[in-house]
C-alpha positions in Angstrom: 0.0 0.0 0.0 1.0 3.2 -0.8 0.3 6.5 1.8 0.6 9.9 0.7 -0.5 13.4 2.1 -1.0 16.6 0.7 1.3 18.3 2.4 3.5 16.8 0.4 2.2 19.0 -2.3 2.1 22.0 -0.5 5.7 22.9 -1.4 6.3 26.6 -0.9 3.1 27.2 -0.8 3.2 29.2 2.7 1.2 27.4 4.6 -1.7 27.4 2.7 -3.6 23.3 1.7 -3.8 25.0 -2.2 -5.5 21.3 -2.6 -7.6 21.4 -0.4 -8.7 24.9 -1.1 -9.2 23.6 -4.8 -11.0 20.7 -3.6 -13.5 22.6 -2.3 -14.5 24.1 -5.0 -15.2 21.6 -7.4 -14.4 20.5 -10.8 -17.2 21.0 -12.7 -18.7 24.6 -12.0 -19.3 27.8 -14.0 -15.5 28.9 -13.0 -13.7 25.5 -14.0 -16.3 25.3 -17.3 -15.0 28.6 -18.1 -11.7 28.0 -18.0 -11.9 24.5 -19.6 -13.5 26.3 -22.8 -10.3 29.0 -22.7 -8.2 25.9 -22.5 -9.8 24.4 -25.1 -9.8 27.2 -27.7 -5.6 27.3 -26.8 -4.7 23.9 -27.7 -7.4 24.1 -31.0 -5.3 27.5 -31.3 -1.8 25.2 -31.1 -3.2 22.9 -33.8 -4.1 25.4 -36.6 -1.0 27.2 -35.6 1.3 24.1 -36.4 -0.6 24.0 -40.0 0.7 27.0 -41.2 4.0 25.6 -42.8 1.6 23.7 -45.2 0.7 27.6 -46.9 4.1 29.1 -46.2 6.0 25.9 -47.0 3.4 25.2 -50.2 4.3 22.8 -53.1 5.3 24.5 -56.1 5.9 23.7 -59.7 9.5 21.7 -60.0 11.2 19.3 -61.7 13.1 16.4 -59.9 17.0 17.2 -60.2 19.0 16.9 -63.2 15.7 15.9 -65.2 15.4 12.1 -63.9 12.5 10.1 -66.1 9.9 9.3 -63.2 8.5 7.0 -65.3 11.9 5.0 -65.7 12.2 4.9 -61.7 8.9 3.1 -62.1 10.0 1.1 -64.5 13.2 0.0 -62.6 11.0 -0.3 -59.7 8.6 -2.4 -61.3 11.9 -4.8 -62.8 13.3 -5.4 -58.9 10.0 -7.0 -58.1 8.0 -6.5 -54.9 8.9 -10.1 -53.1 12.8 -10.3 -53.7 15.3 -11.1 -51.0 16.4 -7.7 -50.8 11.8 -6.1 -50.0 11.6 -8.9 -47.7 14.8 -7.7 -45.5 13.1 -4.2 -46.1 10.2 -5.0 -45.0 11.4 -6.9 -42.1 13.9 -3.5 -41.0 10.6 -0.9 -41.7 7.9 -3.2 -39.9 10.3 -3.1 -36.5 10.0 0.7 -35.9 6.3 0.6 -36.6 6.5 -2.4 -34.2 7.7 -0.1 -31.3 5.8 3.0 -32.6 2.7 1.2 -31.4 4.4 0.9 -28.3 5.5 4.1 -27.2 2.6 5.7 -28.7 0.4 5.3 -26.4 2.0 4.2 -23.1 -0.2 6.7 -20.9 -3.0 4.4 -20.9 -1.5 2.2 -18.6 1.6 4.5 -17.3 -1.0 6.9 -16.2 -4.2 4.7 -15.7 -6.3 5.1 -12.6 -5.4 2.9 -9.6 -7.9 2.6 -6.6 -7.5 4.3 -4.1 -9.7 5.9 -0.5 -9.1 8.1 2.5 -7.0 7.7 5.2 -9.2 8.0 8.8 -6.4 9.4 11.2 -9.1 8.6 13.6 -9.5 4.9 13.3 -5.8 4.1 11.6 -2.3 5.3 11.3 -1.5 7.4 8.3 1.4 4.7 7.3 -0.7 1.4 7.5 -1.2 -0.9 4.6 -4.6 -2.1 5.6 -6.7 -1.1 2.6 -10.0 -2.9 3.5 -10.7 -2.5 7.3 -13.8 -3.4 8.8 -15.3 -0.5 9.3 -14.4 1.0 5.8 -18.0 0.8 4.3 -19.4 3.1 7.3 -17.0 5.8 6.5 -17.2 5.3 2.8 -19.2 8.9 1.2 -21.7 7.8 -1.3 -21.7 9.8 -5.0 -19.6 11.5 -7.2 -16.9 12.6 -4.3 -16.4 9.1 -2.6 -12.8 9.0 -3.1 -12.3 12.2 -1.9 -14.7 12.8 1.2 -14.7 10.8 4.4 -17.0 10.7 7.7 -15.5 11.3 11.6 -16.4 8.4 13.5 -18.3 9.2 16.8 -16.7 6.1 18.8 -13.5 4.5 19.2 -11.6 2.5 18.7 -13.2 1.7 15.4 -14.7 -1.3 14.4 -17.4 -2.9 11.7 -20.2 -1.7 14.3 -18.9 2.3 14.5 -21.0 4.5 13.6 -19.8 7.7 11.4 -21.1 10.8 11.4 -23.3 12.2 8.3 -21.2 15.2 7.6 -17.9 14.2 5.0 -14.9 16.3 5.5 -12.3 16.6 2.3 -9.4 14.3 2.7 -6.1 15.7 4.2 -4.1 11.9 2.6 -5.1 8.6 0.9 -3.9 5.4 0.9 -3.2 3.9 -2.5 -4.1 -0.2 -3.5 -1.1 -0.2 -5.5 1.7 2.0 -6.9 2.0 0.8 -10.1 1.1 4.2 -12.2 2.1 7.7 -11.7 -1.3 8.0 -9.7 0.2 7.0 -6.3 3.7 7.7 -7.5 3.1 11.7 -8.0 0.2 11.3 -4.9 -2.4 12.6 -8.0 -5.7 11.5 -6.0 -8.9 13.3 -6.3 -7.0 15.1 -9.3 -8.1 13.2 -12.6 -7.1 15.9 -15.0 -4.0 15.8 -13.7 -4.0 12.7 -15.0 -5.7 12.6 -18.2 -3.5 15.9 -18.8 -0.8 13.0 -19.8 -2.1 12.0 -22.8 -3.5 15.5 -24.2 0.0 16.9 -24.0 1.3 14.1 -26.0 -1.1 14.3 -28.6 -0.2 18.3 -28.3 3.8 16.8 -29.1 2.5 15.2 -32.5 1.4 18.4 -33.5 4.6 19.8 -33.4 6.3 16.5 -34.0 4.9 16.1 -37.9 6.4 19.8 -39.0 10.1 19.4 -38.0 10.1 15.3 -38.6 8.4 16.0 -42.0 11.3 18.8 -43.2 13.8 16.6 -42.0 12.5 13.6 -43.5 12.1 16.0 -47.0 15.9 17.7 -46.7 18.1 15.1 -45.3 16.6 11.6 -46.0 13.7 9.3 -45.4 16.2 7.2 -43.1 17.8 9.9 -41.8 14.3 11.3 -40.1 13.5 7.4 -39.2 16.2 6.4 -37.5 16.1 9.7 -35.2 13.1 9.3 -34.4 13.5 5.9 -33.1 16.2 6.5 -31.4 15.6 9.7 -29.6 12.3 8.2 -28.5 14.7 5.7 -26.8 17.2 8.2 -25.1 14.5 10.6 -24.0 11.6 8.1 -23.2 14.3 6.4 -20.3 14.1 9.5 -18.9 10.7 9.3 -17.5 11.5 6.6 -15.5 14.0 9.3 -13.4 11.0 11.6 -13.2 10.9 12.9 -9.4 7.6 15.0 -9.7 4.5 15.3 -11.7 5.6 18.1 -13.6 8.9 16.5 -14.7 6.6 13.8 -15.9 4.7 15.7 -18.0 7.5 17.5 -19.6 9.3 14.5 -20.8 6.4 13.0 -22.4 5.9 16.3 -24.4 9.8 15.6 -25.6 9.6 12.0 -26.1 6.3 12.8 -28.5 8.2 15.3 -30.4 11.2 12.9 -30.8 8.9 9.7 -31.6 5.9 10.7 -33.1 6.9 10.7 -36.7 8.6 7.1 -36.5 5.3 5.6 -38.5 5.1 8.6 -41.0 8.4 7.9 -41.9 8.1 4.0 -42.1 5.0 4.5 -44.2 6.9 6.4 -46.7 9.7 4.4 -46.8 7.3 1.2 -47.3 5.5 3.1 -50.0 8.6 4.4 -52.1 9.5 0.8 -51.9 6.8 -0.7 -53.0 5.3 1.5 -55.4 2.4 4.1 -54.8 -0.5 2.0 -56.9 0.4 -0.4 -53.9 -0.7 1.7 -51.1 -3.3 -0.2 -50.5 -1.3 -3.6 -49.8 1.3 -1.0 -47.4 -1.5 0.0 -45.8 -2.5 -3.4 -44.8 0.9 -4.6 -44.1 1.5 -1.8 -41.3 -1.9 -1.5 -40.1 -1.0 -5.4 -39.4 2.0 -4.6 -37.7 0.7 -1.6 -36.0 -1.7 -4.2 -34.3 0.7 -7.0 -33.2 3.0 -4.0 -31.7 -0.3 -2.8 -29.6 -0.6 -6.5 -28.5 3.0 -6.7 -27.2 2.3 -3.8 -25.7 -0.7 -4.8 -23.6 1.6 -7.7 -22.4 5.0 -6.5 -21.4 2.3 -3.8 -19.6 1.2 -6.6 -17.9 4.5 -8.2 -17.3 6.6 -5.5 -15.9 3.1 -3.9 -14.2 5.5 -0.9 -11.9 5.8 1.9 -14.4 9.3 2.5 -13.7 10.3 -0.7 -14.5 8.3 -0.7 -17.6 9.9 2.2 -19.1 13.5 0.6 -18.0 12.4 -2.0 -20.1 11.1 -1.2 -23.1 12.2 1.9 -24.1 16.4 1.6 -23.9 16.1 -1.2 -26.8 15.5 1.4 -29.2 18.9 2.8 -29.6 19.7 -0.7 -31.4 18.1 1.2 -34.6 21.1 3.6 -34.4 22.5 -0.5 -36.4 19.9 0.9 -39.4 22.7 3.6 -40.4 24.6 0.7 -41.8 21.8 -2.0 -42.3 18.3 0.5 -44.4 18.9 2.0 -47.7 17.8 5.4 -48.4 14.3 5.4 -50.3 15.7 5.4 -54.0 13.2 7.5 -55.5 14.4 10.1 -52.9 17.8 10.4 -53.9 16.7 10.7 -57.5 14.9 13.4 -56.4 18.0 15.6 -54.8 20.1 14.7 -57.8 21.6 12.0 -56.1 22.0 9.4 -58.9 25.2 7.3 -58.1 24.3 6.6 -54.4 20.4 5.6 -56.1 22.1 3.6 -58.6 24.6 1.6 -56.1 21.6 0.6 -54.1 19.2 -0.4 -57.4 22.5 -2.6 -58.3 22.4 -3.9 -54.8 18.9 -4.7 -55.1 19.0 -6.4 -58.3 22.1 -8.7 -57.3 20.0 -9.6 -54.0 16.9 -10.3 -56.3 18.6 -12.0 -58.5 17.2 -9.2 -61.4 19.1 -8.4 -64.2 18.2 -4.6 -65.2 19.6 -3.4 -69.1 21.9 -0.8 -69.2 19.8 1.5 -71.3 17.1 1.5 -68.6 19.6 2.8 -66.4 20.8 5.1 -68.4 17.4 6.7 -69.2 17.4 7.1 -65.5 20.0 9.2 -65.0 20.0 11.1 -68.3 19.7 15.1 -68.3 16.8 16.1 -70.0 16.6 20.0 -69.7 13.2 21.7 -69.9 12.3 23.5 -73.0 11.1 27.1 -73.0 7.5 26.3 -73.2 7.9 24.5 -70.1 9.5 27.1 -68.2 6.9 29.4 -69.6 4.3 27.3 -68.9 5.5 26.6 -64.9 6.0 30.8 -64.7 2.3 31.9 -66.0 0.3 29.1 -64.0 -1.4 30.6 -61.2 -0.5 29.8 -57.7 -2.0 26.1 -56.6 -3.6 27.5 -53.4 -4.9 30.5 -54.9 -7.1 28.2 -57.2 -7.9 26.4 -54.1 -9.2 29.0 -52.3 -11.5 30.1 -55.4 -12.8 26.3 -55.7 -15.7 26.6 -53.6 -16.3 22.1 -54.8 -12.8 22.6 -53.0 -12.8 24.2 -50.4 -16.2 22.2 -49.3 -14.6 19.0 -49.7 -11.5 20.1 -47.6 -13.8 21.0 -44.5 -15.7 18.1 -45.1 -12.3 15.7 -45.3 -11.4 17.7 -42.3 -14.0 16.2 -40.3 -13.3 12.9 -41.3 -10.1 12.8 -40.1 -10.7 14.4 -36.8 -13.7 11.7 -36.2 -11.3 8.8 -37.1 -8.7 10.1 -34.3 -11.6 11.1 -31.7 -12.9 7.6 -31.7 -9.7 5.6 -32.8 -7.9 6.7 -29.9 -10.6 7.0 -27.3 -12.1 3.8 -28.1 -8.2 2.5 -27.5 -8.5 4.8 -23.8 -11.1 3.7 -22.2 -10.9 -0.2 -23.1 -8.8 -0.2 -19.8 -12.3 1.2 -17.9 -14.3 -2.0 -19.5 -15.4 -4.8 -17.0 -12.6 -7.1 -16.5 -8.8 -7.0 -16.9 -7.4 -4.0 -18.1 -5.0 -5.3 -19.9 -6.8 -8.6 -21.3 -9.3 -5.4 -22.8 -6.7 -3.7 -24.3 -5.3 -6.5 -26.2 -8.5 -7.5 -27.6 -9.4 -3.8 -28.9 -6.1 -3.7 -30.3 -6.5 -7.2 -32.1 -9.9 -6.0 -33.6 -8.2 -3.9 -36.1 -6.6 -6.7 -38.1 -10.1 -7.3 -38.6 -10.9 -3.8 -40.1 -7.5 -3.8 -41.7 -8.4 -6.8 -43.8 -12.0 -5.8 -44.3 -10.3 -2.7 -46.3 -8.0 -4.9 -48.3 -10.7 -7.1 -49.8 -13.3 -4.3 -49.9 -11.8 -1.1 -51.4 -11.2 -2.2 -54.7 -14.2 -4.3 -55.0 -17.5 -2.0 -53.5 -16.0 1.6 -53.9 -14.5 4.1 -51.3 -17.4 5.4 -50.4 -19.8 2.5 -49.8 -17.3 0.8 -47.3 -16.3 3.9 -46.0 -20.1 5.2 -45.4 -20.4 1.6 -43.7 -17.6 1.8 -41.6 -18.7 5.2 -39.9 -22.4 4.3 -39.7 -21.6 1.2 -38.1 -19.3 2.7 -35.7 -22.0 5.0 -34.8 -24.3 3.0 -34.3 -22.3 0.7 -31.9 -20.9 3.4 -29.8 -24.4 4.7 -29.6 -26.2 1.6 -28.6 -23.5 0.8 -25.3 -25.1 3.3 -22.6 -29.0 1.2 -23.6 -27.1 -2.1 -22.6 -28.1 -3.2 -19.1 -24.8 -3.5 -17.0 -25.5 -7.4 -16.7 -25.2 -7.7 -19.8 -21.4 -7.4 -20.0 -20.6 -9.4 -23.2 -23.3 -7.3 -25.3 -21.4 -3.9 -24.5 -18.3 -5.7 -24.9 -18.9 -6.6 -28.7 -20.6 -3.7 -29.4 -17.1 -1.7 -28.3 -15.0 -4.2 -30.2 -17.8 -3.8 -33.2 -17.1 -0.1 -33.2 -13.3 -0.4 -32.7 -13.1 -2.7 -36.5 -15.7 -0.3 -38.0 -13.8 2.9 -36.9 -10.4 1.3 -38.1 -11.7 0.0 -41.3 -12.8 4.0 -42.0 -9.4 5.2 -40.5 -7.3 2.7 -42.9 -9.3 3.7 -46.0 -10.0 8.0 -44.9 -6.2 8.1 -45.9 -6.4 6.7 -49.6 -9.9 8.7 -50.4 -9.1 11.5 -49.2 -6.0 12.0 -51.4 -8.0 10.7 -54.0 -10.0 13.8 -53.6 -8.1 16.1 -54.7 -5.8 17.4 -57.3 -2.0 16.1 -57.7 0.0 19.3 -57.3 -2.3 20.2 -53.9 -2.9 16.8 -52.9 0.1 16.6 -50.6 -0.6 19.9 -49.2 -4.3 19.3 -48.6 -3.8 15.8 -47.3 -1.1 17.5 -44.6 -3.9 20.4 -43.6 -6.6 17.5 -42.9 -4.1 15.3 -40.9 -2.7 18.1 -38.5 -6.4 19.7 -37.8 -7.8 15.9 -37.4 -5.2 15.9 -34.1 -7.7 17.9 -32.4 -9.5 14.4 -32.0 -6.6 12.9 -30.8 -5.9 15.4 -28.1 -9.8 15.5 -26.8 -10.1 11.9 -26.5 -7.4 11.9 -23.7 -10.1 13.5 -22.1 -12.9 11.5 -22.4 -12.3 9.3 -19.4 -12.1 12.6 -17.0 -15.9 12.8 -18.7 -17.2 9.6 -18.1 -16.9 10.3 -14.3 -19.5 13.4 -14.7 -21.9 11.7 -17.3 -20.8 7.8 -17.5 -22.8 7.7 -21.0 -21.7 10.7 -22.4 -18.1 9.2 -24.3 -19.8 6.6 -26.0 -22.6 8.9 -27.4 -19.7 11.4 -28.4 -18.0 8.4 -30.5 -21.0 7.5 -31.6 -22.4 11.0 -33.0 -19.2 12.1 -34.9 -19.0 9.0 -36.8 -23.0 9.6 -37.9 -22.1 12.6 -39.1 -19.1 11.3 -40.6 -21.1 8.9 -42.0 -23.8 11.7 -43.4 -20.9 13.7 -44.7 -19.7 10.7 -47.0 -23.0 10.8 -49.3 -21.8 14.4 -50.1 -18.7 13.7 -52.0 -18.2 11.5 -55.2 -16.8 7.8 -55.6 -13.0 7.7 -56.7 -12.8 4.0 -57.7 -12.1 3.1 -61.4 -11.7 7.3 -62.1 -8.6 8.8 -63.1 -6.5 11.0 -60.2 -7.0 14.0 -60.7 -4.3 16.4 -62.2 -5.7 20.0 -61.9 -8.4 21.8 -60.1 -10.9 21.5 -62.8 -10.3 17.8 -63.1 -11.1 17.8 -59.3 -14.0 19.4 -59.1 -15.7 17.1 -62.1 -14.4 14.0 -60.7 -18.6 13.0 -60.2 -19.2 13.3 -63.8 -16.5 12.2 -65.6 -16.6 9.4 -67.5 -14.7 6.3 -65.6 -11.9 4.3 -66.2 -9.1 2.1 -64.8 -7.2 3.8 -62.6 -3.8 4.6 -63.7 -0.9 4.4 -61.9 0.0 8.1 -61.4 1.8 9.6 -58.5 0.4 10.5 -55.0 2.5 12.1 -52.5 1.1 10.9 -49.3 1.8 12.3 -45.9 0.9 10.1 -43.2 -1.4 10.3 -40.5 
């Protein structure tokens, strides 16, 4: 058991029980609603600020260096094969950091889940003792919303099971803690739950700010130069945690570990993707998504395992400086370095390839590769007298709807992804047997996506995937609490369904709209779609104020997610579009196989 006090808060604090004080005044009244609204508009403020390199930082007509033939990169691409010796050692290297991604990702939910914990009665017990259940416990107990934080006096002693307690509950000077296996009891954080739901907002407020300077990196100096930082920073400052000697050190090195780890998938997915071939994103999808969900269920067992936080961190994060090995084992995405001009080092590794794959590629081919081709002056004139890209975007009004619309999408796939993944821990049963089983659900939606997609349309599977969702999350608070198993599946129902949308939002989306703003648009709907991700830390502070309310939350968003999907046109079998006005007609022009033309993704 685990005693704390609050003086051991009070600090320099003169005196004065600040905790007490606060206690007192509640959590949920006009003052605190107030200033959870100014908070609110803050962070929403830190999110649309961290989109603003998208305009400054804007695509712009260019050519790749030295005049490279993309389409003989495909076509050497294409002549390595996707199954060779030297993908499947690829593959193998890429799918480990998205193996620990789904680790570290996500660590508050049991780092900084809620442990039980009641009032110490100076009166009937000693503030050290390690009783948790006494006898006469239940007659001290407060009934409602304040239980944990409120005791009674008795009016006899010594106390025992027949002591009667008076009716008026005094606010708790210490507690006594069932375990200390979360920062909870570590950090003495009792009767102060946004404290601890704070955790995983701020790292959700770290991705934001995490994508930008990963993504630049990742664009100037090398697809494996931003992946193995990120993987191994995540390493050097996640160990750090486990040193943390107060709350507020906590806090701060989860901001810095998000900021160093967040953009270990992005940078995986791009790497997998150059790889394999954009008109295969839907088979890199799967593959990760896969990954992604085996890494969530080693997670939910070395979290069982290694149960005392501090050790958990000691375990799992100091392996991650063995990726520091990928500066001599991962090759630079090829198409990449043909990008920057970088021809020899592309052509040492496409030779290296080929020998591993046992390919044999023709010397022409490789020359048309590398071959100058300078532009002509009707190119240059043509690049000079086109209009800006996001000046035609802002005077698209099919546009500009369809980028508040995708907007939307991606902020209800992160609101319910992730706090579907939350509260799994609050579900009936073991925490951790929960989270495991939430996590395994999305191979499900995963592989739904792979079969469906290219068979029924993008929009049918995805209109089903958010309806369905909706309507599970909706459906939970009429379950009777007996029922256990029914609200069980309909949570696990909702976690596929809101996957499957998540998995295919990515590929539609970009779909959507034109090449030379697709990268740009895509990044604008991933970074404001983190607002979901850094409200749904907070839905678990919620459910103690309206138990029902979460679930109907999920469940609304996706409806309307759902509702917003009949709005927008079908993208299977049509050509991507090029330009603005190919965009905007995409619903009535005629349909064909899709061609295998270039999307620059940027990952979610």
């Amino acid at each position: 058991m685990t005693v704390t006090s609050k003086d051991q808060r009070s600090g320099a604090s003169g005196g004065v029980d600040v905790d007490r004080v606060l206690g007192q005044l509640g959590q949920a009244g006009q003052f605190h609603l107030r200033v959870y609204v100014m908070v609110a508009v803050a962070v929403i403020q830190v999110g649309m600020l961290h989109t603003t390199y998208i305009f400054l930082a804007g695509s712009v007509p260019y050519r790749p260096a030295g005049g490279s033939s993309s389409v003989a990169t495909d076509q050497i691409m294409e002549g390595l094969g996707h199954l060779g010796r030297f993908h499947v050692v690829n593959y193998i290297l890429l799918a480990l950091p998205v193996l620990s991604a789904a680790t570290y990702s996500i660590t508050y939910v049991f780092l900084a889940a809620d442990v039980n914990y009641r009032c110490t009665v100076p009166e009937c017990e000693s503030l050290n003792t390690t009783d948790f259940n006494p006898v006469w416990l239940p007659n001290a107990a407060v009934e409602g919303q304040g239980e944990r934080c409120s005791r009674r006096v008795p009016l006899t002693q010594p106390c025992s099971a027949d002591t009667s307690f008076s009716q008026e509950a005094l606010a708790c000077d210490h507690w006594i803690y069932a375990n200390n296996n979360t920062i909870v009891a570590e950090f003495n954080l009792a009767c102060q739950e946004w404290k601890r739901t704070l955790v995983g907002t701020i790292h959700n407020i770290g991705m934001l700010v995490s994508l930008p300077i990963l993504g630049y990196i990742s664009d100037r100096f090398g697809r494996k130069v931003a992946l193995i930082l990120s993987c191994t920073l995540v390493g050097v400052i996640g160990t750090l945690k486990a040193f943390s000697v107060s709350y507020e050190m906590y806090v701060i090195v989860e901001f810095l570990e998000t900021i160093a780890g967040a953009s270990t998938f992005p940078a995986s997915y791009i790497l997998t993707i150059e790889l394999l071939g954009q008109d295969k994103r839907v088979l890199t999808t799967a593959f990760l998504g896969i990954v992604i969900s085996m890494g969530g269920v080693c997670f939910a067992l070395m979290a069982k395992t290694f149960q005392y936080w501090r050790t958990f961190i000691l375990v799992v994060y100091p392996p991650a400086l063995l990726f520091l090995s990928y500066i001599y084992f991962l090759p630079e995405s090829i198409r990449w370095l043909l990008s920057k001009g970088k021809k020899k080092e592309a052509i040492k590794i496409i030779k290296r390839a080929a020998k591993m794959n046992n390919v044999t590629l023709s010397e022409e081919t490789l020359r048309e590769l590398t071959e100058d081709k300078p532009q002509t002056m009707e190119e240059k004139k043509e690049i000079q007298n086109e209009p800006g890209i996001w000046s035609q975007v802002m005077r698209s009004p099919i546009i500009m709807k369809r980028l508040a619309i995708c907007s939307w999408w991606w902020i209800t796939c992160t609101f319910v992804f992730y706090g579907l993944a939350i509260n799994s821990v609050s579900l009936a049963g073991d925490k951790y047997t929960n989270y495991m089983l939430v996590v395994s659900v999305e191979v499900i939606g995963v592989v739904i996506n792979a079969l469906v997609l290219d068979r029924i349309g993008r929009k049918r599977s995805l209109l089903i995937g958010f309806m369905v969702c909706g309507v599970s999350c909706c459906a939970i608070p009429f379950v009777r609490n007996h029922i256990v198993w029914l609200s069980i599946f309909l949570y696990l129902l909702g976690k596929v369904a809101i996957t499957q949308a998540f998995n295919g939002i990515y590929m539609y989306t970009s779909e959507l709209f034109p090449t030379r703003a697709r990268h740009s648009l895509l990044a604008f709907c991933s970074m404001v779609g983190r607002i979901g991700s850094i409200v749904a830390p907070q839905m678990p502070l919620l459910e103690i104020y309206v138990k029902w309310l979460p679930s109907v939350l999920f469940g609304c968003t996706a409806l309307v997610a759902g509702l917003l999907m009949t709005t927008t046109p079908e993208t299977l079998n049509t050509t991507l579009p090029d330009t603005i006005q190919e965009a905007e007609q995409i619903a009535t022009r005629h349909r064909e196989p899709h061609k295998s033309k270039e999307i620059q993704s940027t990952p979610c």
